[in-house]
C-alpha positions as CSV (number, residue, x, y, z in Angstrom):
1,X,90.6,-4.3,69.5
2,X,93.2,-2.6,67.8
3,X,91.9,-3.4,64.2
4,X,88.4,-2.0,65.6
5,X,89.9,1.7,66.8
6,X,92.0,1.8,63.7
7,X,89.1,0.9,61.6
8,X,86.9,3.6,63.3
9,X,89.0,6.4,61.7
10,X,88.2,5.2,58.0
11,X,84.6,6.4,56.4
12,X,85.2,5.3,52.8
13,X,85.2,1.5,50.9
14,X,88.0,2.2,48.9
15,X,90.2,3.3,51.8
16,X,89.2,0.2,53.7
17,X,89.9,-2.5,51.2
18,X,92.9,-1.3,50.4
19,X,94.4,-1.2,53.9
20,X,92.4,-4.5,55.2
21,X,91.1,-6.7,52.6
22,X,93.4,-9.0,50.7
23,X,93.6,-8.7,47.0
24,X,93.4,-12.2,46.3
25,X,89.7,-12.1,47.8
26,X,88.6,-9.5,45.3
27,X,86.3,-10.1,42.6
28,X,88.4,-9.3,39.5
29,X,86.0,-8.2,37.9
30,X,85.6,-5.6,40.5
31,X,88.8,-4.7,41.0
32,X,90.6,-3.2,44.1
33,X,91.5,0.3,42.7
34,X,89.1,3.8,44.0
35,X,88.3,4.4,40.3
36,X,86.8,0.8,39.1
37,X,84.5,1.1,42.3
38,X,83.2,4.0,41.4
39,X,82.6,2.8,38.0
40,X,80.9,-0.4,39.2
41,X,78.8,2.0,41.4
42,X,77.5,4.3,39.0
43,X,76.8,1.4,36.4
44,X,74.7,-0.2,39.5
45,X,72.8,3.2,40.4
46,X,73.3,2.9,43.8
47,X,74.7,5.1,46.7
48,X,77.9,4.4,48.0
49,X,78.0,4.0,51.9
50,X,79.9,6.2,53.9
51,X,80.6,5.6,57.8
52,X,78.9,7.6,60.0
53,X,82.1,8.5,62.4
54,X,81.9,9.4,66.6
55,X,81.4,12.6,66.3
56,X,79.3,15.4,67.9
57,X,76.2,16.1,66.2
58,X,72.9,18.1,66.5
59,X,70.2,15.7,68.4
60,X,66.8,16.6,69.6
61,X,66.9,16.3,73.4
62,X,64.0,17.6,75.6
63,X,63.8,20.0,77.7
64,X,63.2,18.6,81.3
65,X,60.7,21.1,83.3
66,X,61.9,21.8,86.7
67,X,58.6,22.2,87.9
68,X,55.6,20.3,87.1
69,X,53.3,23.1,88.0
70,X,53.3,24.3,84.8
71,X,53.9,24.0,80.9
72,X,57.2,25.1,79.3
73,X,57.7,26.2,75.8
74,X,59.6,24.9,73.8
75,X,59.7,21.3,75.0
76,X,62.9,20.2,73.0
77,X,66.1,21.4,71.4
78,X,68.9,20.2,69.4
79,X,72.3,20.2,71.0
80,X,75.0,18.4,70.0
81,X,75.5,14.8,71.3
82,X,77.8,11.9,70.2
83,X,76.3,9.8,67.4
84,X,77.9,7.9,65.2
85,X,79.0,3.5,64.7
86,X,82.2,2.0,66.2
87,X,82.0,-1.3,64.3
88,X,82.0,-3.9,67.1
89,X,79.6,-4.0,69.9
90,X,82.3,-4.0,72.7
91,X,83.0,0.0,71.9
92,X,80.2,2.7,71.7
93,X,80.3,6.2,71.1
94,X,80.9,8.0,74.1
95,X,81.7,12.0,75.1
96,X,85.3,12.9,76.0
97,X,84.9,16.6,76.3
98,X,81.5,18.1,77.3
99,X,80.1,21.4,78.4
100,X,76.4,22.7,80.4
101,X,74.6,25.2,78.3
102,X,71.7,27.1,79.7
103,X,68.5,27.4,77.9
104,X,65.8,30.1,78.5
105,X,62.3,28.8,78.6
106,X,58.8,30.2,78.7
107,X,56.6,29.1,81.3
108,X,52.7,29.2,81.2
109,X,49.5,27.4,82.3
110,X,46.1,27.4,80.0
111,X,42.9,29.5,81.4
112,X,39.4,29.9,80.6
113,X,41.0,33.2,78.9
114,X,43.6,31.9,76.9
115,X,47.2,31.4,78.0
116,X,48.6,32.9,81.3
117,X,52.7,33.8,81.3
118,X,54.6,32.7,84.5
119,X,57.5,33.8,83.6
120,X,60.7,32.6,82.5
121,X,63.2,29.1,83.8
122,X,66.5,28.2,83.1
123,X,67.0,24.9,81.9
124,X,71.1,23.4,82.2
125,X,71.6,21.0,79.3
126,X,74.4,19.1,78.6
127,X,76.2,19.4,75.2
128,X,79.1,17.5,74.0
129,X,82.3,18.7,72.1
130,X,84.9,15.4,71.8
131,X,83.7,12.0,71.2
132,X,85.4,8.7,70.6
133,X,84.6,5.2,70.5
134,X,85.4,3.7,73.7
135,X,84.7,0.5,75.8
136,X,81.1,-0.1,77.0
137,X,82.3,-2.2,79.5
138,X,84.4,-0.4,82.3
139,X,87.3,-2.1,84.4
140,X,84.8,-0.9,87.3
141,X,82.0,-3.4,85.9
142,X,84.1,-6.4,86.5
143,X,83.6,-8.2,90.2
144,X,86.3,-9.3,92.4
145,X,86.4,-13.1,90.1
146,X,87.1,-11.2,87.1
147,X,89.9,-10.0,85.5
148,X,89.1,-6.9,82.7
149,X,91.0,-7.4,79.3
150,X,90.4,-6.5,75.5
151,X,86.9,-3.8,76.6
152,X,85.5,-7.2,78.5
153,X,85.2,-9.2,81.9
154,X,86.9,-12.3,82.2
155,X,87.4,-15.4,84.6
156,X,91.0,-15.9,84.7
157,X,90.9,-20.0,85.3
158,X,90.2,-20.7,81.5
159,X,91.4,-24.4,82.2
160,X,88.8,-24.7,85.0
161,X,86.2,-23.3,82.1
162,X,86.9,-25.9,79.7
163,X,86.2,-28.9,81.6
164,X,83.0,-27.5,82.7
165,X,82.4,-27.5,79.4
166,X,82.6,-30.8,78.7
167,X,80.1,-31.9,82.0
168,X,77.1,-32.0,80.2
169,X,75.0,-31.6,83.9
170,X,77.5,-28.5,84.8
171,X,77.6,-25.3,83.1
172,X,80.1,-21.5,83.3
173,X,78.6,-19.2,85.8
174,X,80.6,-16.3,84.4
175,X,80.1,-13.8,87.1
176,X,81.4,-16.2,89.9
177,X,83.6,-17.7,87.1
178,X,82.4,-21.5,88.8
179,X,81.3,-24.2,87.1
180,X,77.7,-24.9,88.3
181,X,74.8,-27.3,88.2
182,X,72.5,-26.8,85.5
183,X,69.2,-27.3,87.1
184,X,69.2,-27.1,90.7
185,X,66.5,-28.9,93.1
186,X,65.3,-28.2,96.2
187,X,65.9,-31.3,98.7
188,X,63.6,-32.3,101.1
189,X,64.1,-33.0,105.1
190,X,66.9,-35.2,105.8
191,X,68.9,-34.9,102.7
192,X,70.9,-32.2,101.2
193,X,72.1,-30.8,97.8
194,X,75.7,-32.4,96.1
195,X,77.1,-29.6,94.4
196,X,79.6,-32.4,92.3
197,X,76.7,-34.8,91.8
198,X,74.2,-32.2,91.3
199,X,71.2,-34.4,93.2
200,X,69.6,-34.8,96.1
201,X,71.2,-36.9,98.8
202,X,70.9,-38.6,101.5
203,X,72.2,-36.8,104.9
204,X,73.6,-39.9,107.3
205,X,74.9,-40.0,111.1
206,X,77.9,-41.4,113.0
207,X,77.3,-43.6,116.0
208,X,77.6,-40.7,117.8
209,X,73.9,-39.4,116.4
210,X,75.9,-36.4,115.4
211,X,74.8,-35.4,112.0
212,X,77.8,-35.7,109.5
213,X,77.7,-35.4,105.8
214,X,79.2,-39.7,105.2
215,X,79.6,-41.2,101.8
216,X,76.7,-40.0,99.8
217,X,73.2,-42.3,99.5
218,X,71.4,-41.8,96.4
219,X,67.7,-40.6,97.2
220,X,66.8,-44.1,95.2
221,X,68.4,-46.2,98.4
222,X,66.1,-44.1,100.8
223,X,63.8,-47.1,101.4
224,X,66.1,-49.9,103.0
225,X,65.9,-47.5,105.7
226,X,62.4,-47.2,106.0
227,X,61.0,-49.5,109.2
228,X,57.7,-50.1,110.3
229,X,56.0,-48.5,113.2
230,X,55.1,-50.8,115.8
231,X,52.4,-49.8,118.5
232,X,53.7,-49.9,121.7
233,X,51.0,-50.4,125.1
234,X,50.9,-47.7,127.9
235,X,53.1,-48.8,130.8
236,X,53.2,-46.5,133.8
237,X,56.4,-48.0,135.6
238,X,58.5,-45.4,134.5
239,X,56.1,-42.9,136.7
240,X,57.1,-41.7,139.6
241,X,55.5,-39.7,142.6
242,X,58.0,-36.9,144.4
């Protein structure tokens, strides 16, 4: 990240391949050197890129009515607001210093004889003064598995991450930094899901009819337990009269 932040103070080619590139990677035809750039530019007729620092600059904002009884003129402004690239998409441009400045609009609402004044609203808009290029993700954004390092979340248990990677059934759940089933199913009466497995199995019993999770049966074994109802004749000798 510190390459980024330093590289976010530089606008000009020149001044960046002289203090990053190495010279060895240059064309030597081009050359390294301010002046044989510019030369290679103009013989090309092109424009030269400069980079568009964070800075505050003039941006059309609109002017929010507060009510929506009637019609405000004008409808926008320009204020200044942060604009400008940061180089990597872990930092954005973002205010530092900022203050609320008050616009004056006229309110009115169309008639069958033209336009009727209402009279005047103040509109608070923010403005900004300081910008600089700063994380877009906060320390606040990371959950209670993460740990925040280098503008991003992370799971700490990196070894636990790179065996999941080599399960080709399991993949990274990086918010709850686990290593989860790709495609889970829903199980149907009597079994239950195997997180390790990632199937459907088989829930068994003790002989104790307690229901206990015992060493898992595949859903495919299911039908050695299958038996045959047998149809059984009414028999009133369990009845008894009270």
């Amino acid at each position: 990240m510190d390459f980024y932040r330093e590289l976010n103070n530089i606008t000009d080619i020149s001044e960046f391949i002289e203090k990053f590139v190495d010279p060895d990677s240059i064309d030597p035809k081009l050359g390294i050197h301010a002046e044989n750039l510019r030369r290679n530019v103009e013989r090309a007729s092109v424009v030269r890129a400069k980079a568009a620092r964070c800075s505050p600059e003039p941006t059309v904002v609109d002017l929010i009515p507060l009510s929506t009884m009637y019609s405000y003129f004008p409808k926008c402004t320009r204020v200044k607001r942060c604009s400008g690239c940061c180089n990597t998409p872990l930092l954005s441009c973002q205010p530092t210093k900022t203050e609320i400045v008050n616009y004056q609009v006229t309110r009115y609402s169309p008639t069958a004889h033209g336009i009727k004044s209402n009279g005047f609203d103040v509109i608070p808009v923010e403005q900004h003064l300081e910008c600089k290029c700063d994380c877009r993700v906060k320390a606040k954004d990371c959950n209670a598995f993460q740990i925040y390092e280098d503008c991003q979340c992370h799971c700490p248990n990196t070894d636990a991450q790179d065996k999941c990677h080599e399960l080709e059934h399991k993949e990274w759940d990086g918010n709850s930094c686990r290593c989860v089933c790709r495609h889970r199913e829903t199980c149907t009466t009597g079994t239950y899901y195997d997180e390790n497995q990632c199937k459907c199995l088989l829930l068994s019993t003790d002989a104790d009819s307690d229901a206990t999770f015992t060493t898992p049966t595949a859903l495919a074994d299911r039908r050695r337990f299958i038996v045959k109802a047998i149809p059984v004749e009414d028999d009133n000798s369990t009845i008894y009269e009270v």
